[in-house]
C-alpha positions in Angstrom: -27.3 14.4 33.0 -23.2 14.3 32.2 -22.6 10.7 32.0 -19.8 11.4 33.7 -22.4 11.5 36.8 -23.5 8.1 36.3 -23.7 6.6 39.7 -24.5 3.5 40.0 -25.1 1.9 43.7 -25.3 -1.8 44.4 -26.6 -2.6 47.1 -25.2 -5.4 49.5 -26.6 -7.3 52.1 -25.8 -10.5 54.1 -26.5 -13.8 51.7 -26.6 -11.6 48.8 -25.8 -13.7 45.7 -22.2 -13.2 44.7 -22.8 -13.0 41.2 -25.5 -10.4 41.3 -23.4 -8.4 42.9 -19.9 -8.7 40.7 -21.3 -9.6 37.3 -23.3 -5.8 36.5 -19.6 -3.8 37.7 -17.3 -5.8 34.5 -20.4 -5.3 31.7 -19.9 -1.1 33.4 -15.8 -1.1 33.6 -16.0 -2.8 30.1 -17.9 0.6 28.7 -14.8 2.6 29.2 -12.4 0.9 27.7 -14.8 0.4 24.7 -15.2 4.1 24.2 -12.9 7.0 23.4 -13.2 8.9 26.0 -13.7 8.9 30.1 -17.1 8.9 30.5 -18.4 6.4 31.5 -20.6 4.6 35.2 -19.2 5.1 38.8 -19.8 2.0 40.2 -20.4 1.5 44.0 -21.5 -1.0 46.8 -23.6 0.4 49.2 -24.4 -1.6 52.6 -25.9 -1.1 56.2 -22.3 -0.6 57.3 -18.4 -0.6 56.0 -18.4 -4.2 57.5 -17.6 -6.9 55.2 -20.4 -8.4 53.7 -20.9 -12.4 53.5 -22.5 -13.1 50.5 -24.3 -16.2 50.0 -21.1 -18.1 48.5 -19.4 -17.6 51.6 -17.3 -15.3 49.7 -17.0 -11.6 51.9 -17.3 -8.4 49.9 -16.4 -4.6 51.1 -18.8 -2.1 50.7 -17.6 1.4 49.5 -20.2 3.3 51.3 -23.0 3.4 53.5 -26.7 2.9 52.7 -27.0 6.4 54.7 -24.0 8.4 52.5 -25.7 7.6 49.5 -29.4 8.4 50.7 -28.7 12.3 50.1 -27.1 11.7 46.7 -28.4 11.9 43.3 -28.6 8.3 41.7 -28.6 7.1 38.3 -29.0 3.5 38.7 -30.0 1.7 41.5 -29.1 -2.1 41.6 -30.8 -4.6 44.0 -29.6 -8.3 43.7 -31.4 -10.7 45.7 -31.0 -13.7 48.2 -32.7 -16.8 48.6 -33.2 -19.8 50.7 -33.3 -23.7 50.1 -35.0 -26.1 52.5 -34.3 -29.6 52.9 -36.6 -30.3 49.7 -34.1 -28.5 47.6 -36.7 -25.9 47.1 -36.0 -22.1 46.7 -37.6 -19.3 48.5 -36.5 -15.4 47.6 -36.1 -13.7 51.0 -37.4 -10.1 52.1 -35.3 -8.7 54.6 -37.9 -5.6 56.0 -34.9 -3.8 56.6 -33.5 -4.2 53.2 -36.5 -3.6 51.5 -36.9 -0.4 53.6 -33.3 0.6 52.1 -35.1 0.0 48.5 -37.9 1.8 48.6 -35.8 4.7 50.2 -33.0 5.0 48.0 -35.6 4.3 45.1 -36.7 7.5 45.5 -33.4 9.1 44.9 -32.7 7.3 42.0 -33.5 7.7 37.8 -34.0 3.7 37.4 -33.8 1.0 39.5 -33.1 -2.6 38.5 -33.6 -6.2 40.3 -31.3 -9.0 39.7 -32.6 -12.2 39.7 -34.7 -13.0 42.8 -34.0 -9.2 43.8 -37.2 -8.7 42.0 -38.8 -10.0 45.5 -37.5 -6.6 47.0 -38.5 -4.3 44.3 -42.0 -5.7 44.4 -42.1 -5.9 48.5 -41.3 -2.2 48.1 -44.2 -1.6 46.5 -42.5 -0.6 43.2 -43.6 -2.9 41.0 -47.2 -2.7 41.5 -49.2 -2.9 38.4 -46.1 -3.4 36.3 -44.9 -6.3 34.6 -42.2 -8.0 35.6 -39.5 -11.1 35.7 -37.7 -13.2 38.3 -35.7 -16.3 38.2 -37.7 -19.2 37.2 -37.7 -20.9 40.5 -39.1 -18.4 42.2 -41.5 -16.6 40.1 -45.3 -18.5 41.2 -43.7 -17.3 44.9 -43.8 -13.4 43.4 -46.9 -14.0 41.8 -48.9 -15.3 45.1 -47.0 -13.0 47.6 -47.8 -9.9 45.3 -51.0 -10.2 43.3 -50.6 -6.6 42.1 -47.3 -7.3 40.0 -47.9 -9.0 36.6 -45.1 -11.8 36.7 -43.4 -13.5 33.4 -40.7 -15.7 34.1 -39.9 -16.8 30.7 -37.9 -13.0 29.4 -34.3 -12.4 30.7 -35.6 -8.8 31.7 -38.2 -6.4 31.4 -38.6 -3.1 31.3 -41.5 -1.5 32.8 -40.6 2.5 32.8 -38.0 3.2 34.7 -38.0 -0.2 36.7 -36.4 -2.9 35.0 -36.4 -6.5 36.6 -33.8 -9.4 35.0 -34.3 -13.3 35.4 -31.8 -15.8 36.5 -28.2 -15.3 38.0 -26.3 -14.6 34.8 -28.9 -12.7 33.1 -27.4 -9.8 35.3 -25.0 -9.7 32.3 -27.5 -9.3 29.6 -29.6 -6.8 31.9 -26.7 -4.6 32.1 -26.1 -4.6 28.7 -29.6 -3.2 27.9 -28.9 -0.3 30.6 -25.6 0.4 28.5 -27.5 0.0 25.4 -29.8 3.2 26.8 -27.2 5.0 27.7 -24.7 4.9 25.4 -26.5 3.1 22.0 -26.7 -0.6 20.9 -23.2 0.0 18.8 -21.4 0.6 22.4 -23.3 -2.1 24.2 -22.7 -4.8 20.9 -18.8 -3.6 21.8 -19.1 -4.7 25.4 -21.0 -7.8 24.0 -18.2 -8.9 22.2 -15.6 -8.6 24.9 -18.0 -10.2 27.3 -18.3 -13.1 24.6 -21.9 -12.6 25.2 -24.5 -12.8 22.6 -22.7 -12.7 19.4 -20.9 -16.1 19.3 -20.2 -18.1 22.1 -18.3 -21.7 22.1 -19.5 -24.1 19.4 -21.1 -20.5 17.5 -23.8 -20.4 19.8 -25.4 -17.3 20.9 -27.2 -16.1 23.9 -30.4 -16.8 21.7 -29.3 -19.9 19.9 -31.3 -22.7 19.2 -29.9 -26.2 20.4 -30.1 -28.5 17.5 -26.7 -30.2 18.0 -27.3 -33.0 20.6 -24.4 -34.7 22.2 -25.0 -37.9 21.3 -27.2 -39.4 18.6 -27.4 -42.7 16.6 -26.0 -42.8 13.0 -29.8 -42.6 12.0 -30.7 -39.5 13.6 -27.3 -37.9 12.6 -28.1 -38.3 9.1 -31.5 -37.4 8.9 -30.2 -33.9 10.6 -27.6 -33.6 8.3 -30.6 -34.3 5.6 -32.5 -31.8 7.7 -29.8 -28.8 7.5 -28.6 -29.5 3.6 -32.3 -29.0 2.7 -34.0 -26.4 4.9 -35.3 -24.6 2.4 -37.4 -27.3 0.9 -40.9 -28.3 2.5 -38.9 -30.9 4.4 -42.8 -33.0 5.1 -42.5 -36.0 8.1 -43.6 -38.1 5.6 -39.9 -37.1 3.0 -38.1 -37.3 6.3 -39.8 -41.2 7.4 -39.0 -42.4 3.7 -35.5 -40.8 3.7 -35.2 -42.6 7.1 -36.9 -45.6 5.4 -39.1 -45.9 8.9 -43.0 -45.0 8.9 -44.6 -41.7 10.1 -45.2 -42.8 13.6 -41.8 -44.6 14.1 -39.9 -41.2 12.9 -42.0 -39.2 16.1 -40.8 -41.4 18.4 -37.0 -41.4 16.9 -37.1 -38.1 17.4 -38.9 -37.9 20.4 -36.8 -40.6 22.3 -33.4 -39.0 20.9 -34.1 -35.2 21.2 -37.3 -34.8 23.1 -39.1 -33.0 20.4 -41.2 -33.2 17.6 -39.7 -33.7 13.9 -41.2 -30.3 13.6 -40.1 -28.8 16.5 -37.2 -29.7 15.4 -37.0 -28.2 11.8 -38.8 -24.8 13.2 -35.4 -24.6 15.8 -33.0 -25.5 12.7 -34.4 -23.0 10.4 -34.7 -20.4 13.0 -30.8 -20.9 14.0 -29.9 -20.4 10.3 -32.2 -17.5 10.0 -30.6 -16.0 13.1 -27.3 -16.9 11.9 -28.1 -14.4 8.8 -29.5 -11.7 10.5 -26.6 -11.4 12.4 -24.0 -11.7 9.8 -26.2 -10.4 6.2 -28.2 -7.5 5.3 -30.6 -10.1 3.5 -34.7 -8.9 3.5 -36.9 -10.5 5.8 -38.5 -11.7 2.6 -35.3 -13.4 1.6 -34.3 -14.7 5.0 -37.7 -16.3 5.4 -37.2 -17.9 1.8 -33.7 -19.4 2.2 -34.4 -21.0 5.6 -37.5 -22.7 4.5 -40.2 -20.2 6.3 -41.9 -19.4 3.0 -43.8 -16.1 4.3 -42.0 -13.8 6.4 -45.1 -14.1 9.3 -44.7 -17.4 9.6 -40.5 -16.2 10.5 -41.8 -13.8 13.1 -44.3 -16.3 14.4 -41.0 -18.7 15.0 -39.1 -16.4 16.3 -41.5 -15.2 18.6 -42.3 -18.9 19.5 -38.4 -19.8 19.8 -36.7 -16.9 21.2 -39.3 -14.3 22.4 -38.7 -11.5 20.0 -38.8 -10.3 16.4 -36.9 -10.7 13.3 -36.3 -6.9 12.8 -35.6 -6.5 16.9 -33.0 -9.7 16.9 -31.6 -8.3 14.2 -31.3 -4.5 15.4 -29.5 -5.7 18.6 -27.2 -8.5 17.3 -26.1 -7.4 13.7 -22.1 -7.8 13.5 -19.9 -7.2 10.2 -17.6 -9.6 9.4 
């Protein structure tokens, strides 16, 4: 297919999130300008009717076509954000429109992929598409997708999931990085690292934190803690035992747990395993350094017991961190 013919369609419905539906249409229109010439995603908002649509921040968005004009059209990418509702208990239930999810499973069929949006998941999976696939929802919602559908194998910890051509994403702003995977299969990780950057997504966000990043920087510590993390960073690559870090401290074994437990809610180790795997992500973004060095500098000592961090920490690999989030410079 040209990628010129690109279509994507969002659909929109009343109490649609807002940012499900506007967040996926500036990672697109961001492609453009990032390449060198017009190709590129036709972006448009499909609804029951041209009436405005009032999405669940009250906000009112136009559709540019019909759920029924786009029903005999070829579609690349079929978008479904989701809606929810929260009772007097504060808690959150996805809703299923039957009309809605009629819609889905019919313009489904028309489309190359389809994608859910958050809780839009709920829709895919009332459509009967993602029956023995696996699959991801916002957090607050995900044991109601795995009761109502028994058939779907739910994870809520990803921020998506691809499951052949259906792809599901997790909460509201991980529309961003879902969309940046669908550019990444179109177009190559080097375009979608492009559109990361202008996005301020991934690579380096405020403080130097990525969309990964461990947090190891607490807002407010005593002097005793912030020394024994400063200890903690200048020596990462040593064995760095809780018994070093109590006599550095000058407190015993037990009384270090509890420091750290009562000042940063996790273990000392917890807490040396999240340094050394932000330093370790830090250089596999910015060096070419082997695994085998990477794992040496940062204290790891073998490079499996790297990948078991980083599968622990941030739900991936080394190599496949590294693949998606090397920058120069």
């Amino acid at each position: 297919m040209d990628s010129i013919n690109r279509l994507i369609v969002i659909m929109l419905f009343t109490g649609v999130d807002l940012l499900d539906v506007t967040g996926p249409p500036e990672v697109f229109a961001l492609l453009r300008r990032e390449t060198d010439d017009e190709t590129g995603y036709r972006v448009v908002l499909a609804a029951e009717t041209m009436d405005p649509v009032t999405t669940a921040a009250g906000v009112r968005v136009l559709p540019d076509t019909t759920f029924g004009e786009v029903s005999g059209r070829v579609i690349d990418t079929l978008l479904v954000p989701g809606s929810v509702d929260v009772d007097d208990q504060r808690r959150v239930h996805a809703l299923t429109d039957p009309a809605v999810v009629g819609r889905v499973r019919e313009l489904a069929c028309r489309a190359r992929r389809v994608a859910s949006v958050c809780v839009g998941a709920h829709l895919l999976a009332a459509a009967g598409l993602l029956d023995g696939k696996r699959a991801t929802t916002h957090w607050s919602t995900a044991q109601q997708l795995a009761a109502d559908h028994p058939a779907v194998e739910v994870d809520a910890d990803p921020i998506f999931i691809r499951a052949g051509d259906v792809w599901t994403g997790a909460g509201i702003t991980a529309c961003l990085d879902l969309s940046l995977a669908l550019v990444a299969e179109d177009y190559g990780e080097a375009v979608a690292l492009r559109v990361a950057r202008q996005l301020v997504m991934y690579l380096k966000r405020p403080s130097g934190q990525s969309q990964f990043s461990v947090p190891i920087e607490p807002v407010s510590t005593t002097r005793r803690m912030a020394d024994l993390r400063h200890h903690i960073t200048r020596n990462l690559a040593d064995p760095l035992t809780i018994t070093d870090l109590a006599e550095c401290a000058h407190v015993s074994e037990r009384q270090l747990t509890r420091i750290f437990k009562t000042e940063l809610g996790m273990t000392p180790a917890a807490y040396i395993e999240s340094a050394r795997v932000e330093v370790a992500r830090n250089r596999l973004e910015t060096t070419d350094d082997t695994l085998e060095r990477v794992a040496s500098a940062c204290g790891f000592g073998t490079v499996d017991t790297l990948i078991r961090a980083f599968r622990r920490r941030l739900n991936t690999t080394p190599t496949e961190y590294r693949s998606r989030f090397r920058h120069s410079g």
